[in-house]
SERO-4910 file (N, C-alpha, C, O; in steps of 0.05 Angstrom, whole numbers):
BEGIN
 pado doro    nc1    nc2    nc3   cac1   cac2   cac3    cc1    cc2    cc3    oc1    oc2    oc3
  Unk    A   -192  -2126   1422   -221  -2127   1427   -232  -2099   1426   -223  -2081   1441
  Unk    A   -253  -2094   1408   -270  -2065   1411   -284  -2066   1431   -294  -2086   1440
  Unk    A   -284  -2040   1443   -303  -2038   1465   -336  -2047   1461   -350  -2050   1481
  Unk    A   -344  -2049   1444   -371  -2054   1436   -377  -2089   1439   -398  -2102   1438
  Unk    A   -349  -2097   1441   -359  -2130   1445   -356  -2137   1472   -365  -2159   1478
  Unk    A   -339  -2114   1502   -343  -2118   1525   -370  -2129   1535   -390  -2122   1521
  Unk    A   -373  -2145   1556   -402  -2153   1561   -398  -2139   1597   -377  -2128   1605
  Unk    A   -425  -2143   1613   -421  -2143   1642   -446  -2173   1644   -468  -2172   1633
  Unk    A   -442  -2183   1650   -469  -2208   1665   -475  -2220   1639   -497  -2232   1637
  Unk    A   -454  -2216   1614   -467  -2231   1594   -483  -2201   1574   -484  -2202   1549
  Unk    A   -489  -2186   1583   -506  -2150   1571   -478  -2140   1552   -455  -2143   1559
  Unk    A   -484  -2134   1537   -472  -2110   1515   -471  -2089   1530   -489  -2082   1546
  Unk    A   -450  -2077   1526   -452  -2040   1546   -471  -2021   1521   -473  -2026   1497
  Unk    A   -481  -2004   1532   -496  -1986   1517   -469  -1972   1511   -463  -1982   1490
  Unk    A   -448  -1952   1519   -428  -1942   1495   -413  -1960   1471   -403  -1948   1452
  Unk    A   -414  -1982   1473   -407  -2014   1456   -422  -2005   1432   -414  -2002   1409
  Unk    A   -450  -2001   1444   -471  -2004   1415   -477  -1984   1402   -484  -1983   1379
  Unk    A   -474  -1968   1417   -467  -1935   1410   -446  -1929   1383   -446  -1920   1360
  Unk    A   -427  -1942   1404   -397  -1942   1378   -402  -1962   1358   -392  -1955   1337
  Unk    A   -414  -1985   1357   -424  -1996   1333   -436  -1977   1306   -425  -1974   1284
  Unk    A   -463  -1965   1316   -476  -1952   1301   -462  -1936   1297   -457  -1931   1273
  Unk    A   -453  -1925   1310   -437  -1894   1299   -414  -1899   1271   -414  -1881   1254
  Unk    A   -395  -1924   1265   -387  -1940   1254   -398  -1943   1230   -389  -1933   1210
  Unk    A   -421  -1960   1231   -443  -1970   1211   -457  -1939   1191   -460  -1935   1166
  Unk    A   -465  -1921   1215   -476  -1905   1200   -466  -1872   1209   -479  -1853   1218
  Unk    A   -448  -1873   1205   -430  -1847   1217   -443  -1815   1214   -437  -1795   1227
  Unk    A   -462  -1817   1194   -476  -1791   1187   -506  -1786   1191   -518  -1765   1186
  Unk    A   -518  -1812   1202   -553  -1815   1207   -544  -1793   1235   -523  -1786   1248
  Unk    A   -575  -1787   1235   -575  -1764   1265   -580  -1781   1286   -601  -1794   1287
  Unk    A   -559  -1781   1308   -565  -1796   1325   -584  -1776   1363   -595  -1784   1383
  Unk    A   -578  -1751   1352   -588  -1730   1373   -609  -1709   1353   -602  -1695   1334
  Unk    A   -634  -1712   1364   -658  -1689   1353   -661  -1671   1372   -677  -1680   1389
  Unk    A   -654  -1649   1377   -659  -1633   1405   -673  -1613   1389   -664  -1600   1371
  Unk    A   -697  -1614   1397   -717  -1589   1395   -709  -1560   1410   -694  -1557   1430
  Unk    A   -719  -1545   1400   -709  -1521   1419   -714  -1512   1450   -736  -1520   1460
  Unk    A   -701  -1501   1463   -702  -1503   1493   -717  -1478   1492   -736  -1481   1507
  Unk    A   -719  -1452   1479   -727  -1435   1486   -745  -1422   1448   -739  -1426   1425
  Unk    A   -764  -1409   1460   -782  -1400   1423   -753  -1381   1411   -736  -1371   1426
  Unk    A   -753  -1380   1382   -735  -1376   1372   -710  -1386   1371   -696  -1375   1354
  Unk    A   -697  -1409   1386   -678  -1432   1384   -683  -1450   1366   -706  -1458   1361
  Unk    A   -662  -1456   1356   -660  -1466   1321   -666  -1499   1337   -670  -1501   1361
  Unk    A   -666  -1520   1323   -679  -1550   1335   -646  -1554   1322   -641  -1543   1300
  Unk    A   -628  -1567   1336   -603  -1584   1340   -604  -1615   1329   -617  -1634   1338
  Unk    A   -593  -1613   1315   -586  -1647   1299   -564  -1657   1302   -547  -1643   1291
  Unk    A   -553  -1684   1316   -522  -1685   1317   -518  -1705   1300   -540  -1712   1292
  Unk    A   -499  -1719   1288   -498  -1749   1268   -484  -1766   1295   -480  -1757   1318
  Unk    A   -480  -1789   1286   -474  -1808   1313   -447  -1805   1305   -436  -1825   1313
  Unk    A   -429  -1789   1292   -402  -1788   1285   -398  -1771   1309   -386  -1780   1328
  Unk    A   -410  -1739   1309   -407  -1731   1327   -414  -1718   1362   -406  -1702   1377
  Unk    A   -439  -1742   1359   -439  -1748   1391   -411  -1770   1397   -395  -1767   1416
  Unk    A   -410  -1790   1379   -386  -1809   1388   -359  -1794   1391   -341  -1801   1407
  Unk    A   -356  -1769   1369   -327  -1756   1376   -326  -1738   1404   -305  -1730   1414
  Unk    A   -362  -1730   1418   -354  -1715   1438   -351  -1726   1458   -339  -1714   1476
  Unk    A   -362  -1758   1462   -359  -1782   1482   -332  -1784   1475   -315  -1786   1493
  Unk    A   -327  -1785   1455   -293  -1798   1458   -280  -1769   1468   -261  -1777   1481
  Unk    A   -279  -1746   1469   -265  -1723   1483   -273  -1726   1515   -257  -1738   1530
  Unk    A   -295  -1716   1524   -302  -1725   1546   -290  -1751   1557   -279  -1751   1579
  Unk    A   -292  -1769   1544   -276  -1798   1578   -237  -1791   1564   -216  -1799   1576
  Unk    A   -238  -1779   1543   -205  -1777   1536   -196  -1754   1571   -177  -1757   1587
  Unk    A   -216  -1738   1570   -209  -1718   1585   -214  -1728   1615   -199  -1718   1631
  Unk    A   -231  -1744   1623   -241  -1755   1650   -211  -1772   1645   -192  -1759   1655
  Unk    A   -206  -1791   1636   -179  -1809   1647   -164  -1799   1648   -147  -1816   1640
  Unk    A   -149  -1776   1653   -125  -1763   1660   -127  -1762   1689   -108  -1761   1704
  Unk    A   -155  -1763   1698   -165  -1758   1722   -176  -1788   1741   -189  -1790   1761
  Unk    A   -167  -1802   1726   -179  -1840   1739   -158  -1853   1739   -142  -1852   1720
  Unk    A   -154  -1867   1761   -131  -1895   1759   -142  -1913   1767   -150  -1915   1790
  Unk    A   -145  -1934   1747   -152  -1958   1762   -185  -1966   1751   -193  -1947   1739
  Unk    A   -198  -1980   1752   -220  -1987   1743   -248  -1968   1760   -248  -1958   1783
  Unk    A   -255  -1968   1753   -282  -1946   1768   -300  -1943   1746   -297  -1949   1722
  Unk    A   -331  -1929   1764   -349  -1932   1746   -357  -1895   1746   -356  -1882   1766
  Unk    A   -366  -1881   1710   -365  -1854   1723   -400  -1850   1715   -407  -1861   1695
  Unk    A   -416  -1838   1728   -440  -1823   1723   -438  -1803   1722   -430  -1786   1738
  Unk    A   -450  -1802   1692   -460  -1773   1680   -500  -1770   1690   -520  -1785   1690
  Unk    A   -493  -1740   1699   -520  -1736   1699   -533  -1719   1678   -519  -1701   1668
  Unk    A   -562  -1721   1667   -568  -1703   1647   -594  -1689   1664   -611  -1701   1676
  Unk    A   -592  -1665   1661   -619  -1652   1670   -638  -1643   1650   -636  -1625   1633
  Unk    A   -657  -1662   1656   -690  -1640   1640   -690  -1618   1641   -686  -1611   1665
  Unk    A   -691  -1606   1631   -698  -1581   1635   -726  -1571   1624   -728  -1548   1615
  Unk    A   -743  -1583   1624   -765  -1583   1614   -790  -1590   1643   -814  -1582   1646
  Unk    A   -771  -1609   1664   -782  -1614   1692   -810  -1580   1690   -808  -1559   1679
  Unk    A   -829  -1589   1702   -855  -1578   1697   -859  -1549   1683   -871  -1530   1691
  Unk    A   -843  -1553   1655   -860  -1545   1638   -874  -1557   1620   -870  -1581   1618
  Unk    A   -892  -1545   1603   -894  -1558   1573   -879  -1558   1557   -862  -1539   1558
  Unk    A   -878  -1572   1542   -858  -1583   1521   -870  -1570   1497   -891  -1579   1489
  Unk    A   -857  -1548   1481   -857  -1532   1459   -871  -1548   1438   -857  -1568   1435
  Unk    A   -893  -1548   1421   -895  -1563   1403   -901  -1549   1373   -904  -1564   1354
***
């Protein structure tokens, strides 16, 4: 079974559908990051490789888990009260 067909309550997991698309369309941009600061280039990732850095990241977290558990990632704004570069 691929992880993309796990369910919870009957729901699709969002990394499931993640790894679908990434699959389907391995080279579409799945990350647009505008620049954080003037003069920072705008960042494009393909869903090949956000999916290869998700797959390093939990490769690297389960050396560190036994047993079933749930892990939260946090992401910070960093944009929290400024304006947003346009």
């Amino acid at each position: 079974m691929h992880t993309d067909e796990r369910t919870v309550a009957g729901l699709r997991l969002l990394h499931g559908i993640f790894e679908q698309q990434a699959r389907a369309t391995p080279t579409a941009i799945a990350l647009d990051v505008p620049p954080a600061r003037e003069g920072e280039a705008r960042r494009q990732l393909s869903y090949a490789e956000v999916n290869a850095a998700a797959d390093a990241m939990a490769n690297g977290l389960a050396a560190h888990i036994h047993g079933e558990c749930v892990v939260a990632i946090g992401i910070v704004n960093r944009f929290v009260g400024r304006a947003p570069m346009g």
